[in-house]
ROLOTOR-314176 format. One record per atom (N, C-alpha, C): residue in three letters; x, y, z. Coordinates in steps of 0.02 Angstrom, whole numbers, padded with zeros to 5 digits, always signed. Each point is the difference from the previous one (the first is absolute). Last residue first. Layout:
N
ALAXYZ/...
***
This chain:
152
UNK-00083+00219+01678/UNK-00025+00053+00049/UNK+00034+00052+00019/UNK-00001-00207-00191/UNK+00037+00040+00023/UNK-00046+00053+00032/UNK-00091-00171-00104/UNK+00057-00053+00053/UNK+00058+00052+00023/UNK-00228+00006-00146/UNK+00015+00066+00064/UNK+00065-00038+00034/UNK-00129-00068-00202/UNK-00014-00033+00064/UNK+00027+00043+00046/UNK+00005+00056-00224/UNK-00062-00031+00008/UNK-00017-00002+00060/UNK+00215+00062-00063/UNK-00053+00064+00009/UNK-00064-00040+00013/UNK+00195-00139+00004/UNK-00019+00059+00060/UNK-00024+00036-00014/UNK-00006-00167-00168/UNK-00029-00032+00058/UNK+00007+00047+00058/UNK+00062+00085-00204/UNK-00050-00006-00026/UNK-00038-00040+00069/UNK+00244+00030-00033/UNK-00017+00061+00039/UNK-00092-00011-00018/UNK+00111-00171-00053/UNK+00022-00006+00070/UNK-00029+00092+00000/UNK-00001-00086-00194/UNK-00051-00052+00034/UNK+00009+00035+00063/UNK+00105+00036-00228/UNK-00037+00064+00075/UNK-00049-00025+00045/UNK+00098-00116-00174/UNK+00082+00046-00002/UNK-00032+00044+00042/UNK-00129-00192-00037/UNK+00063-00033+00022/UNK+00039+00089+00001/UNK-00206+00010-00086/UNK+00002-00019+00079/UNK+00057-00020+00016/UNK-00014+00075-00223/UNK-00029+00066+00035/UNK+00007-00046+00071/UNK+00057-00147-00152/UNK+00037+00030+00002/UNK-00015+00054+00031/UNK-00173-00120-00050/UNK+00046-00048+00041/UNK+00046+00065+00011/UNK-00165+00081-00140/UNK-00006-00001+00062/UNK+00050-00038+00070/UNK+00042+00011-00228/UNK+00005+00053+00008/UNK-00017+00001+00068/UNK-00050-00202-00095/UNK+00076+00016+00006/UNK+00032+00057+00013/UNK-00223-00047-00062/UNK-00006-00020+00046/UNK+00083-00004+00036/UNK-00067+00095-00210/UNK-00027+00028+00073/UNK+00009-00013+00052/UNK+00076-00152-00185/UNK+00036+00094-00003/UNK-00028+00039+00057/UNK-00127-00178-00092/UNK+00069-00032+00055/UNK+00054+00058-00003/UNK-00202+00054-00099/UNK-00018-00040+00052/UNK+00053-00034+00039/UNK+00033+00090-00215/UNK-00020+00041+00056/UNK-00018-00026+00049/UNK+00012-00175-00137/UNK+00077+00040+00009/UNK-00018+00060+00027/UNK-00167-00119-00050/UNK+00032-00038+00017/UNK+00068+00039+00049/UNK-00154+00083-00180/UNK-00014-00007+00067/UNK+00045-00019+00071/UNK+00064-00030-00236/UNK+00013+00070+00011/UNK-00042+00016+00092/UNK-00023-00209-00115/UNK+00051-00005+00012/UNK+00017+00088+00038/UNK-00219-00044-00117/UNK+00014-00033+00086/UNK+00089+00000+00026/UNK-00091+00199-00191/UNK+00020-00070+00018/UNK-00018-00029+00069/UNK-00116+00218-00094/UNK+00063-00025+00044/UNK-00004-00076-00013/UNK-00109+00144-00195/UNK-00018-00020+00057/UNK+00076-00028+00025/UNK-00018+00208-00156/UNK+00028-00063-00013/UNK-00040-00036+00068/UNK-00061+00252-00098/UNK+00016-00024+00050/UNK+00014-00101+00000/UNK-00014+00210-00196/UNK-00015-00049+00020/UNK+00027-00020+00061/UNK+00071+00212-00101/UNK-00069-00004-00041/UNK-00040-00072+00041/UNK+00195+00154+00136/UNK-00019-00081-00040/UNK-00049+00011-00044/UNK+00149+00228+00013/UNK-00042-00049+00047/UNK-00025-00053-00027/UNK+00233+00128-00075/UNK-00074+00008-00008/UNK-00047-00055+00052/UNK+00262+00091-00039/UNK-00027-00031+00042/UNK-00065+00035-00038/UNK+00164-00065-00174/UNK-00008+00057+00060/UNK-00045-00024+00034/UNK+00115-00117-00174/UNK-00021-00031+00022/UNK-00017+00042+00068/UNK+00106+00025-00219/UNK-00068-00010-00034/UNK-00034-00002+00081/UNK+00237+00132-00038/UNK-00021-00062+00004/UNK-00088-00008+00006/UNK+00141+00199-00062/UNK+00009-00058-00047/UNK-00023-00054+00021/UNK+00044+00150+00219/UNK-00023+00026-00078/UNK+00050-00049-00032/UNK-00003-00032+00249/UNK-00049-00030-00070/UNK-00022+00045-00056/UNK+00166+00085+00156/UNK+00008-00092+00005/UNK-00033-00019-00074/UNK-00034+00215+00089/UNK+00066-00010-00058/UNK+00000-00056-00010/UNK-00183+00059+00129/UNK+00003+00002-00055/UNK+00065-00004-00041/UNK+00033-00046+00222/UNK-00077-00059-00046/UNK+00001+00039-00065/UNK+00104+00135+00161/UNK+00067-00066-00027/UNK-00059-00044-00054/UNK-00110+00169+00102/UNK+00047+00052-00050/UNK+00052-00079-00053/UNK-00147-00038+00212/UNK-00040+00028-00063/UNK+00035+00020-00071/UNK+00109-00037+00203/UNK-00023-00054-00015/UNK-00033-00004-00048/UNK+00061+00189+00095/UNK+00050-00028-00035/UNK-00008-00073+00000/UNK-00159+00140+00099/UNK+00014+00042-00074/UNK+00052-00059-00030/UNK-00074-00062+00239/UNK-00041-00034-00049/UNK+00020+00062-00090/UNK+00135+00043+00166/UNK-00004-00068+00005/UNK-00046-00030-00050/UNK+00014+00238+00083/UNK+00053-00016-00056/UNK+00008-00092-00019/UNK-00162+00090+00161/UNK-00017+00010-00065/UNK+00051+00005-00065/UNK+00017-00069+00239/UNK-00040-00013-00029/UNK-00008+00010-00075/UNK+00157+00104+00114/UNK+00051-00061+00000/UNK-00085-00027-00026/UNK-00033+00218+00063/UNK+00026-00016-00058/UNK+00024-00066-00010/UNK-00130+00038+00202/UNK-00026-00014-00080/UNK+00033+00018-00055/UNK+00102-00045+00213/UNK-00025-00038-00034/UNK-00054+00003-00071/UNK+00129+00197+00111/UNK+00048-00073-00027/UNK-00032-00045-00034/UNK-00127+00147+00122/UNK+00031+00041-00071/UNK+00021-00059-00040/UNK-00039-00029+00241/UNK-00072-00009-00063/UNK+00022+00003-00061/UNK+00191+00022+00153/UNK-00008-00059-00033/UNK-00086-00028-00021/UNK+00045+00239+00071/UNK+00073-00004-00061/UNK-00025-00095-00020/UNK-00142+00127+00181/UNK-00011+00017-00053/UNK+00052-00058-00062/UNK-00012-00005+00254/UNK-00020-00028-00041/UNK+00015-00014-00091/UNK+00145+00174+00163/UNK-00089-00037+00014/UNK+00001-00070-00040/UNK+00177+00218+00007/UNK-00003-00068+00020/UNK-00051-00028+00031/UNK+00095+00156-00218/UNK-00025-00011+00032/UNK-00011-00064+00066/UNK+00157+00090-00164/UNK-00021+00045+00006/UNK-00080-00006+00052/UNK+00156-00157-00061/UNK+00054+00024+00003/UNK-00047+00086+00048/UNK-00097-00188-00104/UNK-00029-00017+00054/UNK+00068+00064+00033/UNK-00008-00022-00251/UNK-00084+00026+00045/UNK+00009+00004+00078/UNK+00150-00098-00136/UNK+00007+00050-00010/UNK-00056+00021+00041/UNK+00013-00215+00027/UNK+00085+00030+00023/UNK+00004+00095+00022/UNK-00178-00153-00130/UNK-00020+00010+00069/UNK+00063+00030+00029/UNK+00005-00031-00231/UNK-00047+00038+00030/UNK-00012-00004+00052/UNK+00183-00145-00080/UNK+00004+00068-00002/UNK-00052+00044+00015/UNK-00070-00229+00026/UNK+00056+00021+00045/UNK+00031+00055+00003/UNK-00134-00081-00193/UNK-00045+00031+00084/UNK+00049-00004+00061/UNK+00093-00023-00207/UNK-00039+00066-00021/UNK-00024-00009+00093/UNK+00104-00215-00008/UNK+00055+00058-00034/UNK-00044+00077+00009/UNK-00154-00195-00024/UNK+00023-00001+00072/UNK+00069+00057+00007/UNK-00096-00049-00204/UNK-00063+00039+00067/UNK+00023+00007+00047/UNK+00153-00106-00197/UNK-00047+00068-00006/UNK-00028+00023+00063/UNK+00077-00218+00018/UNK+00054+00055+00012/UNK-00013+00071-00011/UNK-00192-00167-00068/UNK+00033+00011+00106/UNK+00048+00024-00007/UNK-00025-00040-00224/UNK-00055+00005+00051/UNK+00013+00038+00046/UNK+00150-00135-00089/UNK-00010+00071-00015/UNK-00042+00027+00022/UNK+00001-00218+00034/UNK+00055+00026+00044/UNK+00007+00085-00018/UNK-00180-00123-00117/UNK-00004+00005+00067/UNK+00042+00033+00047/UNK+00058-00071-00238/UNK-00046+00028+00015/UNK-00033+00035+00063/UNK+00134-00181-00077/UNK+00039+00057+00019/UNK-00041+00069+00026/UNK-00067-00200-00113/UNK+00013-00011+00074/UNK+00028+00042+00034/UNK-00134-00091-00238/UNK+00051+00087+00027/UNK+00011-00018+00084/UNK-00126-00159-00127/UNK+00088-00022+00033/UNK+00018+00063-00014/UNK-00250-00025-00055/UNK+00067-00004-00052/UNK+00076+00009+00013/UNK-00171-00025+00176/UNK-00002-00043-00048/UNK+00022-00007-00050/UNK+00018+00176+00141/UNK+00026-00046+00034/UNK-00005-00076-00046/UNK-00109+00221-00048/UNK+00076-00004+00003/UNK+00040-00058+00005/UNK-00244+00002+00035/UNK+00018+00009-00058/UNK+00090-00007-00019/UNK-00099+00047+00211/UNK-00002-00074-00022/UNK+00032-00006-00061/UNK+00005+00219+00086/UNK+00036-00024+00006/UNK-00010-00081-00013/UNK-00160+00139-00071/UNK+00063-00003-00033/UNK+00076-00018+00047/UNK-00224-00003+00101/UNK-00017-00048-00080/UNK+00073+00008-00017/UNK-00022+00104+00214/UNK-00009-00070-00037/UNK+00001-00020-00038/UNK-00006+00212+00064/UNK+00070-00010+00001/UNK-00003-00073-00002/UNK-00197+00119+00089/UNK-00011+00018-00056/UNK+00096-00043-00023/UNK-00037-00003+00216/UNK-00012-00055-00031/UNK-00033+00034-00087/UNK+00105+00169+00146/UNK+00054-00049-00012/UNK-00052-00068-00022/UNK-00122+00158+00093/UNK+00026+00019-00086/UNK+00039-00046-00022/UNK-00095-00046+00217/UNK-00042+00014-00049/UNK+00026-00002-00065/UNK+00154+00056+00185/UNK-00017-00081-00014/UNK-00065-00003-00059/UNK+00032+00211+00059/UNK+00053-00014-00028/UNK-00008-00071-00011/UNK-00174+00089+00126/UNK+00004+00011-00072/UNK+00071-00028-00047/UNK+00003+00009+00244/UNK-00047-00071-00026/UNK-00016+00039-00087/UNK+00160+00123+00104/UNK+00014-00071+00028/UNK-00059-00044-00051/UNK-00059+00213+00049/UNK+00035+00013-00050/UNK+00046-00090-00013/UNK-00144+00050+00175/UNK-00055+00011-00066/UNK+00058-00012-00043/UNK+00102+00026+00203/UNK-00036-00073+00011/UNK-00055+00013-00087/UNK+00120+00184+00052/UNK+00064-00048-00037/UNK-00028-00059+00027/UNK-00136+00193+00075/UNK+00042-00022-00068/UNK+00023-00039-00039/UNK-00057+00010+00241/UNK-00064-00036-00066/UNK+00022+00026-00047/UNK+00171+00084+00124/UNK-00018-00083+00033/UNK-00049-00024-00054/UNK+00107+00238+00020/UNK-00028-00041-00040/UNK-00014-00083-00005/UNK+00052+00141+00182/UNK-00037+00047-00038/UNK-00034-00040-00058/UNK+00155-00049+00200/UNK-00062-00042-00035/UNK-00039+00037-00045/UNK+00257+00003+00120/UNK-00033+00064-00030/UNK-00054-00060-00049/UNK+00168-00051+00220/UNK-00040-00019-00041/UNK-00023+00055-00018/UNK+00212+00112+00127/UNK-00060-00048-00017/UNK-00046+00000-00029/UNK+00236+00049-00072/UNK-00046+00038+00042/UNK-00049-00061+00025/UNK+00263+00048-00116/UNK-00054-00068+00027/UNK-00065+00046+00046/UNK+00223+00120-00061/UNK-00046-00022-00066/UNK-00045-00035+00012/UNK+00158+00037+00173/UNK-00045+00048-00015/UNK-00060-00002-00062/UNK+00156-00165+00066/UNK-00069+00009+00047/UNK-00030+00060+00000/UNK+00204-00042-00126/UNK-00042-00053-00055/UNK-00071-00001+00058/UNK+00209+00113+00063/UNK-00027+00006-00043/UNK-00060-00011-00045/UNK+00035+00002+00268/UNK+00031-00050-00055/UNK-00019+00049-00062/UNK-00023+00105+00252/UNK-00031-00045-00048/UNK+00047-00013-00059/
***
């Protein structure tokens, strides 16, 4: 045997519904990581983001590296992802408040809901419908052999 076939065992599912709970919480948390990245983005911190993601993705690459060194299951990229989770939405949190201290204009919720324009209608409405064009033209063809079975 190969070096690298001794290390390779087989599938270890131990933690399968682990890291399926841990997965969908993470997506969960990560939309707590909205407001202030909008926020960011509107006062042209743009940079913002790229730090971001070099933060989580950098740390959760070193934690699963280290972890998985010592173990080989599952375990190391659950680990991974909820640190790369929760360092994601901290340093978004962390960048917003440096961002907006001194400024008058922190995210607070609408006091007043504005009614939608017809124009604003308008324009989602042709935004959807252009989303959908583009969804059939770039997977039309695998969307007509799963439908229709043209492959046996």
């Amino acid at each position: 045997k190969q070096w690298y076939q001794r290390r390779v065992r087989g599938p270890d599912q131990s933690y399968y519904t682990l890291g399926c709970v841990v997965f969908g919480i993470a997506g969960v948390v990560e939309m707590l990581a909205e407001p202030p990245h909008i926020y960011l983005l509107n006062h042209q911190h743009v940079r913002a983001p790229i730090v971001v993601e070099l933060i989580s993705s950098l740390t959760q690459t070193v934690v699963t590296v280290v972890i998985a060194h010592f173990s080989s299951s599952l375990l190391p990229f659950i680990i991974g992802m909820a640190v790369y989770s929760c360092l994601y939405i901290a340093v978004y949190w962390i960048m917003y408040t440096l961002k907006s201290r001194g400024n008058d204009d922190r995210i607070t919720p609408p006091t007043q809901l504005e009614p939608i324009s017809p124009h604003h209608i308008s324009l989602t409405i042709s935004f959807f419908v252009q989303t959908i064009l583009k969804q059939v033209l770039t997977m039309g063809e695998e969307y007509v052999m799963t439908i229709f079975s043209v492959i046996s």
